[in-house]
C-alpha positions as CSV (number, residue, x, y, z in Angstrom):
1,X,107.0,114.0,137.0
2,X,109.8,114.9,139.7
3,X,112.7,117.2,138.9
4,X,115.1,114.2,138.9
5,X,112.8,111.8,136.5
6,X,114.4,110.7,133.1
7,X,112.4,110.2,130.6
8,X,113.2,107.2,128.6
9,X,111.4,105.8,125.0
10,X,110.3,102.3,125.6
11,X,111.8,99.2,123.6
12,X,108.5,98.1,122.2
13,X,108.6,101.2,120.1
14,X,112.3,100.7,118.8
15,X,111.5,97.7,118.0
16,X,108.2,98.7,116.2
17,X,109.8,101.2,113.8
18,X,111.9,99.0,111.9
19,X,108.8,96.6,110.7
20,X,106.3,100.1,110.1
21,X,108.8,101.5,107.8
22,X,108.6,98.8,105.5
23,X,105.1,98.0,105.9
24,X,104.2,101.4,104.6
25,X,106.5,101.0,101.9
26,X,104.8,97.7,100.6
27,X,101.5,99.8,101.4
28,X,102.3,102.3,98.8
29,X,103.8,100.5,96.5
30,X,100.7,97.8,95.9
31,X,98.2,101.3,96.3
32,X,100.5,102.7,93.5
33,X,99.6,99.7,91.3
34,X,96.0,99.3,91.9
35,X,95.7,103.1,90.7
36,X,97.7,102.4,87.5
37,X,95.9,99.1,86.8
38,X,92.5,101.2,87.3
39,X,94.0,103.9,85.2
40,X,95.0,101.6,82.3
41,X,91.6,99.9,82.4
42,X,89.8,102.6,82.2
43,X,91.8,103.8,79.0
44,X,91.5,100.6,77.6
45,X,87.7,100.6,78.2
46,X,87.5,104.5,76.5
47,X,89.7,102.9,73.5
48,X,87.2,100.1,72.7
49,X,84.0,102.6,73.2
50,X,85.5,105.1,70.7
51,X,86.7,102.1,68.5
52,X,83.1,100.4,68.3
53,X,81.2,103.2,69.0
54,X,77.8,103.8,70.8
55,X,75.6,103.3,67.6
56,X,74.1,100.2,68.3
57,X,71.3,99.2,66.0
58,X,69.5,97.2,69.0
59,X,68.9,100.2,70.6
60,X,65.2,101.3,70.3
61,X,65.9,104.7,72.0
62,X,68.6,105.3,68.8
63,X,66.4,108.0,67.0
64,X,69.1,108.3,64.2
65,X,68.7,104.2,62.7
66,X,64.7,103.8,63.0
């Protein structure tokens, strides 16, 4: 690069930074509800275990009901 060069940003990446901004935010924001979705399932799924329980009487390994 000679003494005299300018150095200028190209228009592409003007132009890009407008549509990445938003991108990333819809890229959080649907990340953010998959994780809480997971989250709430996975509660829900820990409420019905404690609610029904484990002891089921099919269960041939179950040494407490013979």
């Amino acid at each position: 690069m000679n003494p005299g060069d300018q150095l200028l940003a190209h228009h592409v990446a003007l132009l890009a930074i407008p549509a990445i901004v938003p991108a990333v935010i819809v890229v959080g924001i649907v990340l953010y509800i998959a994780r809480k979705d997971r989250r709430e399932e996975r509660e829900e799924r820990e409420l019905l275990d404690r609610a029904f329980g484990s002891d089921d009487l099919d269960d041939p390994d179950d040494k407490e009901n013979p």
